[in-house]
Backbone bond lengths (Angstrom), bond angles and torsions (degrees), N, CA, C in turn:
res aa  C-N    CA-C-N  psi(-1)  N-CA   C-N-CA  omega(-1)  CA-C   N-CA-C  phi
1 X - - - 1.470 - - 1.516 111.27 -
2 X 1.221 98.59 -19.06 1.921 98.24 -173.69 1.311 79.99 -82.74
3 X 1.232 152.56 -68.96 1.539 129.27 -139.95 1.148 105.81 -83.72
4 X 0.915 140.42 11.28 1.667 146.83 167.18 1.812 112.55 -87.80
5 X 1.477 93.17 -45.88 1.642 102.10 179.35 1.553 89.08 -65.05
6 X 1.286 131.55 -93.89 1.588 140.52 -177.70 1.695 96.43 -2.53
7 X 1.537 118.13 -48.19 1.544 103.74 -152.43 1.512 105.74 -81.76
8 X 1.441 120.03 -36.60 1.153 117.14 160.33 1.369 132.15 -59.01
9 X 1.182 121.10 -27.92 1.291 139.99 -174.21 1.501 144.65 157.66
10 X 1.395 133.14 -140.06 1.495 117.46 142.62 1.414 120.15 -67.92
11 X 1.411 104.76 165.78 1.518 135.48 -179.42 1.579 105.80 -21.16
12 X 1.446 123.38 148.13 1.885 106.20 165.52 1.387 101.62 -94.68
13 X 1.314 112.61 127.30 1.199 104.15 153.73 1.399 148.33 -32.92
14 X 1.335 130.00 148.31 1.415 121.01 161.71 1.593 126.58 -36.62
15 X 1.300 133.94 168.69 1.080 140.28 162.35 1.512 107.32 -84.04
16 X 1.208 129.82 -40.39 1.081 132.17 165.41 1.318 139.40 -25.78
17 X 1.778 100.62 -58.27 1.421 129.51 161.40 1.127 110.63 -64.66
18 X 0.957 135.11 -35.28 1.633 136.06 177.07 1.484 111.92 -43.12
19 X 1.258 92.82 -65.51 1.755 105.32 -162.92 1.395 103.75 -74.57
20 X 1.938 120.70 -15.81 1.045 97.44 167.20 1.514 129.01 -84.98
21 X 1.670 105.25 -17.70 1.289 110.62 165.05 1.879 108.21 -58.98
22 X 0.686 153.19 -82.94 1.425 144.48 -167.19 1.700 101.35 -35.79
23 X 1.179 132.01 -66.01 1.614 143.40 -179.50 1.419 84.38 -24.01
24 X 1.072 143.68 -63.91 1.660 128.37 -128.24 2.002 85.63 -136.17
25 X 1.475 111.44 32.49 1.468 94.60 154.47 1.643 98.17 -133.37
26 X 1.657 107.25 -1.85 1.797 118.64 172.32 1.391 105.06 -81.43
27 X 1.846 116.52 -16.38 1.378 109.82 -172.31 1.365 109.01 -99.23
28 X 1.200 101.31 -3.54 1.870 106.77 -177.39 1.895 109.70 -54.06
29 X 1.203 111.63 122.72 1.492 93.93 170.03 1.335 117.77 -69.48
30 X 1.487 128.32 168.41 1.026 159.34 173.18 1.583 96.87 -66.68
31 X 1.741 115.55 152.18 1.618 99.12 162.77 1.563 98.95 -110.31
32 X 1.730 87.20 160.74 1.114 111.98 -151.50 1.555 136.76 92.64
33 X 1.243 107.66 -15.46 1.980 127.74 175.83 1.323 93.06 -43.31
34 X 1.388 105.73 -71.64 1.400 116.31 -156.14 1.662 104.79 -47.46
35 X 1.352 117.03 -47.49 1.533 113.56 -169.34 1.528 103.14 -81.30
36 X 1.267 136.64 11.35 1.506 143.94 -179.90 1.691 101.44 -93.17
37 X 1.402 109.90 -63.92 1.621 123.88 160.17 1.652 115.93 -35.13
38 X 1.283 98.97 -57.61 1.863 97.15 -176.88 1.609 106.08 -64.92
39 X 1.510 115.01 -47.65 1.605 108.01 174.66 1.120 116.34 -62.39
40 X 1.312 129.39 -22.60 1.656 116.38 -168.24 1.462 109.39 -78.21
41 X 1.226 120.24 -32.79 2.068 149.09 147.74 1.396 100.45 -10.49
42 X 1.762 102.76 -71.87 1.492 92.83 -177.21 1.028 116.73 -96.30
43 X 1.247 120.72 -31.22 1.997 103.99 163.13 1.591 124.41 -34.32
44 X 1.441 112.60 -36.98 1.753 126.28 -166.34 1.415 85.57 -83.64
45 X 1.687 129.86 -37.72 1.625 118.05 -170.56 1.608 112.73 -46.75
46 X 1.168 117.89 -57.03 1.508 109.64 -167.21 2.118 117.75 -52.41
47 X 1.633 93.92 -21.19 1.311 79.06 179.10 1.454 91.49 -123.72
48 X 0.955 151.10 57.45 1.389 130.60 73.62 1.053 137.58 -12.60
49 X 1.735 94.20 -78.43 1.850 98.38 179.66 1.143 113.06 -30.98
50 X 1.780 118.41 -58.57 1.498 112.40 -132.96 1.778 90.40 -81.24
51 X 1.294 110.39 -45.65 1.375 115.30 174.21 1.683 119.97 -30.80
52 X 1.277 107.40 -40.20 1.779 119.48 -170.46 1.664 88.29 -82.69
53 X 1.432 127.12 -47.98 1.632 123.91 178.49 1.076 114.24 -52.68
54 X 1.433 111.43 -44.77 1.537 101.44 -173.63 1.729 128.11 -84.71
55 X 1.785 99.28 -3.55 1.515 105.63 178.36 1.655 90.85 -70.13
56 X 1.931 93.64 -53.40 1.718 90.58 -155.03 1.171 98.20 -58.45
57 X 1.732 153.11 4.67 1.427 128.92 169.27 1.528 110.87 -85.88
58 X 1.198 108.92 -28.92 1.482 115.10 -169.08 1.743 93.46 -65.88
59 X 1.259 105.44 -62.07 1.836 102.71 175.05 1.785 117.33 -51.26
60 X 0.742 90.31 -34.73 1.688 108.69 171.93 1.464 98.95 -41.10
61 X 1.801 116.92 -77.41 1.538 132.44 -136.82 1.452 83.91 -91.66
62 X 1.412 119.55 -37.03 1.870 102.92 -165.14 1.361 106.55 -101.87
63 X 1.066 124.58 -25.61 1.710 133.57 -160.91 1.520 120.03 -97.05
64 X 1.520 108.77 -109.89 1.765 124.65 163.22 1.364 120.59 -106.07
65 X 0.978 115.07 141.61 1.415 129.88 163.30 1.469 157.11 -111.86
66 X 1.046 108.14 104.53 1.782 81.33 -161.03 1.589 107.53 -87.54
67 X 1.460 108.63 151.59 1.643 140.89 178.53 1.209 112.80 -124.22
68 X 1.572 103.06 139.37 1.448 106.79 -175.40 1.585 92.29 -101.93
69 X 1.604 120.93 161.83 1.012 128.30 160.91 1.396 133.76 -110.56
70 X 1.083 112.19 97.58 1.806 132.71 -179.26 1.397 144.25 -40.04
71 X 1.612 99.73 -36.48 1.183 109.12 150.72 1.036 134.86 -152.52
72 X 1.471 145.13 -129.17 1.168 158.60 168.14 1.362 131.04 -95.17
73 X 1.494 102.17 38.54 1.633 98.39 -177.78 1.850 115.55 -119.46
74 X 1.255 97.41 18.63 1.454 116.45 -173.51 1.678 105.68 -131.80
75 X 1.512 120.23 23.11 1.140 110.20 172.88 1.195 133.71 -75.40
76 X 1.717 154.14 162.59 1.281 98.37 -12.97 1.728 107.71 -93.64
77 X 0.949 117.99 32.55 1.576 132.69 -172.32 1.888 96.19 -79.18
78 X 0.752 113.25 -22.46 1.803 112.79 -160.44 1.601 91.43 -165.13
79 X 1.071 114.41 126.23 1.652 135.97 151.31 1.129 128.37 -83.24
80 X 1.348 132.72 153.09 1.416 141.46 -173.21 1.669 88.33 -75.96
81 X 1.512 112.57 129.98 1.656 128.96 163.58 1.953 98.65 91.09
82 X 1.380 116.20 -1.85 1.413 83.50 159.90 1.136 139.92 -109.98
83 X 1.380 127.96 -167.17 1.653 106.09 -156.72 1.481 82.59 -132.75
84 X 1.582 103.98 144.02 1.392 129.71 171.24 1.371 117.69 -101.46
85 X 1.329 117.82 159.25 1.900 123.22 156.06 0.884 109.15 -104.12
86 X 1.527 128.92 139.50 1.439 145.96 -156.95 1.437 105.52 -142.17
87 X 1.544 103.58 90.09 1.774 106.56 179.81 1.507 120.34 -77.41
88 X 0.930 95.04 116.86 2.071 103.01 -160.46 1.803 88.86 -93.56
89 X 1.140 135.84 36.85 1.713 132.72 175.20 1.411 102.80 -129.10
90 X 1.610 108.73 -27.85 1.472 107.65 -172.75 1.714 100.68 -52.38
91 X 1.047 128.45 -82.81 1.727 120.78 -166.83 1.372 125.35 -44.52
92 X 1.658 110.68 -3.22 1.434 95.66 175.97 1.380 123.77 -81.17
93 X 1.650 101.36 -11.14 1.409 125.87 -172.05 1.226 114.39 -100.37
94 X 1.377 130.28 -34.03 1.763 146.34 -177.90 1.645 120.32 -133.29
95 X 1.274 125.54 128.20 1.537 106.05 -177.09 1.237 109.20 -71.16
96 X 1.148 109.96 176.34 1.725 112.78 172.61 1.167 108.75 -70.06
97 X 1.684 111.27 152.91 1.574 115.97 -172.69 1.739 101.75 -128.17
98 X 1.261 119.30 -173.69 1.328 127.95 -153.38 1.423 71.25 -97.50
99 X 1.600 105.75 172.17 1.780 116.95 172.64 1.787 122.67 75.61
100 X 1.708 102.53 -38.46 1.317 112.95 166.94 1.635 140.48 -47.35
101 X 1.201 120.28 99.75 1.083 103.24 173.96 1.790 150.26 -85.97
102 X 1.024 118.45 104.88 1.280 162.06 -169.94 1.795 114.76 -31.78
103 X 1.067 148.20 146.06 1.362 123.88 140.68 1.552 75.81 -138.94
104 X 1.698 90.72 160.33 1.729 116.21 -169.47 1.278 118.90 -160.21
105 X 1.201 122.78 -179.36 1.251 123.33 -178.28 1.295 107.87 -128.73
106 X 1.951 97.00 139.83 1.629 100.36 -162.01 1.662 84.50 -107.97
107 X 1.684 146.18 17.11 1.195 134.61 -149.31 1.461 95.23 -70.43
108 X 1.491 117.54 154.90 1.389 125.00 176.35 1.905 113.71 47.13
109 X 1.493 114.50 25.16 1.133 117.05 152.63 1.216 128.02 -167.37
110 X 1.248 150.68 -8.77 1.475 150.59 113.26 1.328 131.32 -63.66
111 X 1.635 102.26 124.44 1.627 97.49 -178.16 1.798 107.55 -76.38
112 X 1.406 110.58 140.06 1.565 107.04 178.87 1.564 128.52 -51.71
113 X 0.813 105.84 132.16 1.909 122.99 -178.89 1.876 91.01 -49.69
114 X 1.273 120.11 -38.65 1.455 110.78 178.90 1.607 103.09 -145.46
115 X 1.266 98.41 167.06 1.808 112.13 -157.05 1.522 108.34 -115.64
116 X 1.871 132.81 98.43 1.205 142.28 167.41 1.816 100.24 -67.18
117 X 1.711 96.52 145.73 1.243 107.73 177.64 2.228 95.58 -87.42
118 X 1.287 101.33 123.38 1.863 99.36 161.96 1.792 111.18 -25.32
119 X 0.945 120.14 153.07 1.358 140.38 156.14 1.274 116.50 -59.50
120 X 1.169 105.76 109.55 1.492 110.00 171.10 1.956 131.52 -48.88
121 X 0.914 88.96 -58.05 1.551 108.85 167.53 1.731 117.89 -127.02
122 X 1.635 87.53 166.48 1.958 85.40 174.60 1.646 118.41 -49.07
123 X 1.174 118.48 -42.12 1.305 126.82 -174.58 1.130 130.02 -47.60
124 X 1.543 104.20 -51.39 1.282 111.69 167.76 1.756 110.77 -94.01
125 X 1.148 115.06 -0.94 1.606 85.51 157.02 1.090 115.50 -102.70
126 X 1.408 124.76 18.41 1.533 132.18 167.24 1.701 106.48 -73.01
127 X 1.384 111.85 -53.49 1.452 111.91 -175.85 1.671 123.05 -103.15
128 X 1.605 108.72 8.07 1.433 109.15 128.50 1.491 130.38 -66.74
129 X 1.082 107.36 -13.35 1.643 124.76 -176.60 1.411 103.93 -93.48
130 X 1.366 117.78 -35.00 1.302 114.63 172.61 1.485 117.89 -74.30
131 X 1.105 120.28 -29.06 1.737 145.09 -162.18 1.610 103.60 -78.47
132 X 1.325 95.30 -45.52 1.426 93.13 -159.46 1.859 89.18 -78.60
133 X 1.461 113.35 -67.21 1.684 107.49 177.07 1.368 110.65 -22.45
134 X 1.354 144.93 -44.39 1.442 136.94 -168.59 0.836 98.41 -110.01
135 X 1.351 141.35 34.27 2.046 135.78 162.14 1.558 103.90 78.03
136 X 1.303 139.80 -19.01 1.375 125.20 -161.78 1.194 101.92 -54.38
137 X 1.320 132.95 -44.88 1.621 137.89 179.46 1.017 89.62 -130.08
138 X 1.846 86.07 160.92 1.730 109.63 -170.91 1.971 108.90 -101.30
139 X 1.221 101.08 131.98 1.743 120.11 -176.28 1.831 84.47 -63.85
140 X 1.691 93.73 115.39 1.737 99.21 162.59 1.625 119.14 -36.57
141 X 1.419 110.76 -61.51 1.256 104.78 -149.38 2.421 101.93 -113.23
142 X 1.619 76.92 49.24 1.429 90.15 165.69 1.798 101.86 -120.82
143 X 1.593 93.42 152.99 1.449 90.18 178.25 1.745 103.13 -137.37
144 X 1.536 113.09 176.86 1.283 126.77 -160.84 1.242 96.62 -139.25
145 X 1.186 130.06 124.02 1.493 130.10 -170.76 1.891 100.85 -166.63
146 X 1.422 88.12 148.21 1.617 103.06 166.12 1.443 121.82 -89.46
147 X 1.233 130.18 111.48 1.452 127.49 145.04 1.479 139.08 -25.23
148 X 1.632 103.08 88.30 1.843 101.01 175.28 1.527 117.05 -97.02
149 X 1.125 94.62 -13.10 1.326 103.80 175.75 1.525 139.87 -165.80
150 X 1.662 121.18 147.65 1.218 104.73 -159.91 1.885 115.88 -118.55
151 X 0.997 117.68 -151.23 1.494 118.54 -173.48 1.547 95.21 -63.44
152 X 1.976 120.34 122.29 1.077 101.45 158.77 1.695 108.44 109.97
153 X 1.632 109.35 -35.67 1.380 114.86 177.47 1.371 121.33 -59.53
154 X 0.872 118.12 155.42 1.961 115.25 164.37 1.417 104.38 -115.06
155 X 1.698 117.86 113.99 0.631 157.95 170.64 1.429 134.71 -48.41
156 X 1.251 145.04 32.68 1.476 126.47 -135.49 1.577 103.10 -135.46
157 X 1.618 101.87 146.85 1.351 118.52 -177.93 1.884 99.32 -124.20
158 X 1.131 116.56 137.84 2.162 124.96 -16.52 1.738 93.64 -134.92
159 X 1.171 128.19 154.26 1.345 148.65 -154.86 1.837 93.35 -78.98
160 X 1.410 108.83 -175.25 1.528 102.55 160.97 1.208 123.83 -80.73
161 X 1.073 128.41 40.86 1.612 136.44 168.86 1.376 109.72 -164.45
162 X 1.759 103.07 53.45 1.226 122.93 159.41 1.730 114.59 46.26
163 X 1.613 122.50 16.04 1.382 129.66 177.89 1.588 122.84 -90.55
164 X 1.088 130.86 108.13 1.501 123.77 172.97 1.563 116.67 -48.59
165 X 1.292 112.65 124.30 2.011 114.88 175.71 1.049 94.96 -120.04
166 X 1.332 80.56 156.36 2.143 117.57 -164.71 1.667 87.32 -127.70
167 X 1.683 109.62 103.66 0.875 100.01 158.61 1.868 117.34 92.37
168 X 1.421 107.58 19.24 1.728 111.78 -144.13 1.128 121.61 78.33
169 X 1.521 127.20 -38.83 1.527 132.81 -143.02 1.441 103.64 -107.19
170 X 1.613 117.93 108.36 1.657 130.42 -171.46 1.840 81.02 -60.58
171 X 1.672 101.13 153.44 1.333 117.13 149.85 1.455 113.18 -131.00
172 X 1.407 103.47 160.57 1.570 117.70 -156.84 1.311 115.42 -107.87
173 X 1.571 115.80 85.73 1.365 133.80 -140.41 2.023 95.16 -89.04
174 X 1.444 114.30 -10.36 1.459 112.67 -178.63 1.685 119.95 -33.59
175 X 1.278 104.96 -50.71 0.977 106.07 168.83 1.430 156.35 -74.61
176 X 1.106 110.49 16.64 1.901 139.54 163.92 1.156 114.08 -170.53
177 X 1.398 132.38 25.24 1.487 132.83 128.01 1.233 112.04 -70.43
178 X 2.021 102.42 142.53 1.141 101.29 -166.43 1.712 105.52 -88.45
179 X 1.533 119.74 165.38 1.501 111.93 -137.38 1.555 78.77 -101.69
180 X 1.573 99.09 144.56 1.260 139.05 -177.87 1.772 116.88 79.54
181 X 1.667 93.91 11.48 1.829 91.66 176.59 1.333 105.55 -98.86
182 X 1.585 121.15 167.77 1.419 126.15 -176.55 1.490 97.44 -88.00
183 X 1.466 102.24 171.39 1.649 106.38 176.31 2.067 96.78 -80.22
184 X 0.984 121.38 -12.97 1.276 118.69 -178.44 1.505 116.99 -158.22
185 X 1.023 139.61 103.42 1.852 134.94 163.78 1.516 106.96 -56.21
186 X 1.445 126.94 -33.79 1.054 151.74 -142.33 1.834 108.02 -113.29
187 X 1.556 118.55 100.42 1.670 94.32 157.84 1.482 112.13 -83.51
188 X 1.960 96.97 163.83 1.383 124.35 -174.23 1.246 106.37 -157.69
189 X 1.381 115.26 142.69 1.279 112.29 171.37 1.762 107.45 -170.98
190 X 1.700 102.77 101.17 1.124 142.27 177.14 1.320 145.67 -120.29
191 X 1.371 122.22 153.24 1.486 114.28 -162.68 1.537 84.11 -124.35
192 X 1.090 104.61 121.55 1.569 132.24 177.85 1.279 118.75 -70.28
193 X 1.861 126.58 88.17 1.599 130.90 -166.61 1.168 88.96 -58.94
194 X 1.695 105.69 163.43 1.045 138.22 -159.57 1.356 107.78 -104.88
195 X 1.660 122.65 136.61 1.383 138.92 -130.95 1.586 107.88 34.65
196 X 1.772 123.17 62.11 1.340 126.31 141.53 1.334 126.02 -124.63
197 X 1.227 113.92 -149.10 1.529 104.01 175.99 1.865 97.05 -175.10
198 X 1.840 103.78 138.75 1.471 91.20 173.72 1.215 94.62 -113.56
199 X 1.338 106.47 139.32 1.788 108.33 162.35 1.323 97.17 -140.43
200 X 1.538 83.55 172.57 1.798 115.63 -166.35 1.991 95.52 -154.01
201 X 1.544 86.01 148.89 1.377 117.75 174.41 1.552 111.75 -62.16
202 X 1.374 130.87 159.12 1.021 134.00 -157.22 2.030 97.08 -104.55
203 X 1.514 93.38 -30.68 2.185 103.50 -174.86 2.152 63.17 -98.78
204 X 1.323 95.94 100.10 1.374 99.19 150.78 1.590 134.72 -86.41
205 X 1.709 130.06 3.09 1.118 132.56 -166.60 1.901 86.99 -106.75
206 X 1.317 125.91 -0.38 1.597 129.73 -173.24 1.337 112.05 -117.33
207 X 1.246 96.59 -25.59 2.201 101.15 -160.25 1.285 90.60 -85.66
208 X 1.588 97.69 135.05 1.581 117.67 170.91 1.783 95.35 -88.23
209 X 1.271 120.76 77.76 1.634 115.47 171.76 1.733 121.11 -89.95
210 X 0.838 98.99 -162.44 1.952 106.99 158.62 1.045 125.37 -27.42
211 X 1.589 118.88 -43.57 1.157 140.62 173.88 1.564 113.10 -36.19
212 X 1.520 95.84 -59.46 1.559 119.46 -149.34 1.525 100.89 -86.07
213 X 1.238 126.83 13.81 1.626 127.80 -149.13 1.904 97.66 -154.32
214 X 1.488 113.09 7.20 1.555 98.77 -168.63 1.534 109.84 -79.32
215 X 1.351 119.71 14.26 1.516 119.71 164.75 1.846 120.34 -106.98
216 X 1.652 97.17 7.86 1.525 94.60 174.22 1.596 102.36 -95.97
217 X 1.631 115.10 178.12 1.365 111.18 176.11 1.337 106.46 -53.01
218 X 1.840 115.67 161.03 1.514 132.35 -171.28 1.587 113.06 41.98
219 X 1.401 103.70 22.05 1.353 96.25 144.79 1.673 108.48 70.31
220 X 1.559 113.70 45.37 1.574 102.78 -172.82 1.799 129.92 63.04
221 X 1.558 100.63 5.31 1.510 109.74 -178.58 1.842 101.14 -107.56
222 X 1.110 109.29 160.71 1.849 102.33 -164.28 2.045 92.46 -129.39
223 X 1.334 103.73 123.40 0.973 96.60 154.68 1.857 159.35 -30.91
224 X 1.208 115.44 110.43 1.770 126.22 -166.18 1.811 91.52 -34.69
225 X 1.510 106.44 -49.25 1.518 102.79 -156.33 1.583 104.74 -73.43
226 X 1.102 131.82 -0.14 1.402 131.25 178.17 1.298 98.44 -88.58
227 X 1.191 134.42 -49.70 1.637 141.95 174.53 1.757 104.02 -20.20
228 X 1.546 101.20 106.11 1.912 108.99 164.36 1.401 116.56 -45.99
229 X 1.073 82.93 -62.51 1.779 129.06 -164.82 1.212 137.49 -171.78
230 X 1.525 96.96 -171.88 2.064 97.67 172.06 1.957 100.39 -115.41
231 X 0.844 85.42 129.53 1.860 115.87 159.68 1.790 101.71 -51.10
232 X 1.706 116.60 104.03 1.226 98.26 158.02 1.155 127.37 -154.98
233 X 1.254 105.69 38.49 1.707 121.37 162.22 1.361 105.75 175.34
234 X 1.749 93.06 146.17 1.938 106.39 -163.63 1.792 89.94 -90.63
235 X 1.035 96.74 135.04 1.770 97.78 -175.46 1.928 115.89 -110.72
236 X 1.813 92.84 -12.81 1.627 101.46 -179.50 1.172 107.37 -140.88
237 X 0.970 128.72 162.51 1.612 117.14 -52.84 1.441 113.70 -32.04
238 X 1.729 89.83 172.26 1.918 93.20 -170.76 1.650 69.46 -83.18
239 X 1.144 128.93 -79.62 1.307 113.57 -155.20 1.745 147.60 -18.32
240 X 1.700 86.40 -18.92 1.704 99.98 -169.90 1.794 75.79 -99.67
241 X 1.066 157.53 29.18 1.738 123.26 -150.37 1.795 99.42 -96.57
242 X 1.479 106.87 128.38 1.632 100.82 -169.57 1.928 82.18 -166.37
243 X 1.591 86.84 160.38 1.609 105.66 -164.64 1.894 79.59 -96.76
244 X 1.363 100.21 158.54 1.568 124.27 178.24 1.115 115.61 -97.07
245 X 1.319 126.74 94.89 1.828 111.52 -145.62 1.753 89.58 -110.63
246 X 1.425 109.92 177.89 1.764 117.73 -177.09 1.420 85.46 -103.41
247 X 1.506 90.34 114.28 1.609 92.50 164.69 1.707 117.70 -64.25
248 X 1.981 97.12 159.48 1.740 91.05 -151.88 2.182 99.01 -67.04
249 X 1.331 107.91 -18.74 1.293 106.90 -144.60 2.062 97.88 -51.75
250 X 1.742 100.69 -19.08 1.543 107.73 -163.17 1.807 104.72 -80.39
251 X 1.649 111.22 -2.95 1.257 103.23 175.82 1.577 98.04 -96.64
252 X 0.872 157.21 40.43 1.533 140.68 131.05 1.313 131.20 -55.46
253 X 1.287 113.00 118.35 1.181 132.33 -172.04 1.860 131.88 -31.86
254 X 1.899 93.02 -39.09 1.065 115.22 -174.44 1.393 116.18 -100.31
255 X 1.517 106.35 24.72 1.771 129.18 153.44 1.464 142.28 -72.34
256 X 1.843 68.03 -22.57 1.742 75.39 -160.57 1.881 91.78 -122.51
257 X 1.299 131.03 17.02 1.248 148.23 145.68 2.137 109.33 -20.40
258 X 1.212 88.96 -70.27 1.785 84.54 -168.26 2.151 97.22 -115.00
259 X 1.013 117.67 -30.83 1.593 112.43 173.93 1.456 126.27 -83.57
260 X 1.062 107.30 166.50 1.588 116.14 -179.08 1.680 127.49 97.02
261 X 1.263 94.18 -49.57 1.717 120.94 165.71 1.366 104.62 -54.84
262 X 1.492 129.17 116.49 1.197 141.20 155.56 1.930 94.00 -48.29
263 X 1.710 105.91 135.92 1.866 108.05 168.83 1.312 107.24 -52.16
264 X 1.842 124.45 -54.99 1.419 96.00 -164.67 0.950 116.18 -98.26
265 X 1.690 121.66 14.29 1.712 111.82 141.99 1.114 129.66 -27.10
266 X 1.847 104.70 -61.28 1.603 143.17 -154.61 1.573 90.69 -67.55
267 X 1.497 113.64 -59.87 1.938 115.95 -157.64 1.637 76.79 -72.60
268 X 1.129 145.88 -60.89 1.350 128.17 -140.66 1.618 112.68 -68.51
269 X 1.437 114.10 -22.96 1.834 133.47 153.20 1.356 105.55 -51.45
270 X 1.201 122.28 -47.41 1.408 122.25 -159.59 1.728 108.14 -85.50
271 X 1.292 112.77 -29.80 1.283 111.04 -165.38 1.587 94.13 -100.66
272 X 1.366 121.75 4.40 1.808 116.36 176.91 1.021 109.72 -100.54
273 X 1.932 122.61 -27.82 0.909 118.78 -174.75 1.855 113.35 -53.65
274 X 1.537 94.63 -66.78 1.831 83.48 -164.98 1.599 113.12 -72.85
275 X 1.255 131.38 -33.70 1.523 129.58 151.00 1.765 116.97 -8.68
276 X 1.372 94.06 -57.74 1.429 111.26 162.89 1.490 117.41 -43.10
277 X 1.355 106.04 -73.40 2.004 127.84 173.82 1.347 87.97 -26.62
278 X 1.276 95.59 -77.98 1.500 100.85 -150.26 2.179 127.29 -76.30
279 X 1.274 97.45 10.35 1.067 100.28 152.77 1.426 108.86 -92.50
280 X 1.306 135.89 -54.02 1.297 136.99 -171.42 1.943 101.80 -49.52
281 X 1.056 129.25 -39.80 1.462 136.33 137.87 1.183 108.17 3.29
282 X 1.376 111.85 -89.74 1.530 138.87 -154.30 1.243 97.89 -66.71
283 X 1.651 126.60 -51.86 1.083 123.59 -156.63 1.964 100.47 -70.70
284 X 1.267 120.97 -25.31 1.214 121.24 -154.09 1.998 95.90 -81.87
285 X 1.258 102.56 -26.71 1.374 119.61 -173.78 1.555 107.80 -63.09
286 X 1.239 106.32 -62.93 1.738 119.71 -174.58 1.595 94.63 -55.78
């Protein structure tokens, strides 16, 4: 076999080598591949985009949200220009509580704390529409407010040491009132219908709250079903970035005494209780 290989030529190669020579001349690209790959990149870009827009709306409408904040009625808890997350799932799971902070909608009943000029053309009210859905700008007739009170509370401004009570019971607003404002300029004193809510601004000598509204229906209190969400972490600047916590003063016990409880919750407790007694009565008799 060697003098046969010699007569034809050099050595035969392996079989080995063979198949790897073909392997790596089947892998050779084609010309032009490469510029087929780079176009298909940006052809696939446009739906990307819209694909990534339309998740972030779906998360948008059912989930979190971000809101920008506009002005000065949440100081020093919230600054004018930063942007919050607004978990729109929290209430399906917990009702709203006192201390919580809120964003809502005042449409067809609060005039806005500040005044947008209309859209000039479609265009731009297309991407004010876009702006406002992702927080870049703030939706006029959304608002940001703290929870003092809920369906049922009594409401009242201010005790002899100038404190608003929920319920009889002063709360101790030091800690996200803004410093040197009163808990109220303003008396009030209301019982908060049931499925409402009163809130007030945290820069209380600025916030157009409850206060400013006790001659519209419910009395300056804003409807549960207008409620976005809850406010619960500042996300802009990175520098400010901090969770929105319930201050402790709203867990006292003696808050939740006469509010919160739907009435014929309350009578329907009251009228089971001895019904109850008094079968256990009967039964002890027989």
């Amino acid at each position: 076999m060697t003098s046969e290989s010699q007569e034809h030529g050099a050595a035969r190669r392996p079989v080995e080598d063979e198949v790897d020579v073909v392997a790596e001349e089947t892998q050779k690209p084609a010309k032009g591949e490469k510029k087929e790959k780079k176009g298909s990149f940006w052809k696939e870009l446009p739906v990307l985009i819209v694909v990534a827009l339309v998740l972030a709306l779906i998360i948008k409408t059912f989930v979190v949200q971000a809101f920008y904040i506009p002005s000065e009625s949440m100081e020093n808890t919230l600054l004018t220009n930063d942007r919050v997350l607004v978990n729109k799932l929290v209430y399906h799971t917990r009702d709203i509580e006192r201390g919580d902070v809120v964003v809502f909608s005042g449409v067809d009943s609060w005039d806005g704390e500040f005044q947008m000029a209309e859209p000039s053309n479609v265009v731009e009210g297309f991407f004010r529409w876009v702006g406002t859905a992702f927080g870049i700008i703030p939706g006029e007739k959304d608002y940001i407010k703290r929870v003092i009170g809920v369906g049922g509370d009594h409401v009242k401004c201010c005790d002899s040491k100038g404190r608003i009570t929920v319920n009889g019971t002063p709360i101790d607003e030091e800690s996200y009132l803004y410093p040197g404002d009163k808990p109220s300029d303003e008396f009030f004193d209301i019982t908060v219908p049931q499925g409402r809510l009163w809130v007030m601004g945290d820069h209380r000598s600025v916030s157009l709250d409850s206060r400013s509204h006790t001659g519209d229906p419910g009395g300056g209190s804003i409807p549960e079903g207008q409620v976005i969400g809850r406010a619960f972490v500042i996300v802009w600047p990175f520098n400010r970035f901090d969770t929105i916590d319930i201050p402790d003063t709203f867990a006292q016990p003696a808050l939740h005494a006469m509010g919160g409880t739907p009435v014929p919750l309350a009578a329907g407790f009251g009228l089971a209780v001895p019904l109850v007694l008094v079968r256990r009565r009967l039964r002890r008799r027989r």
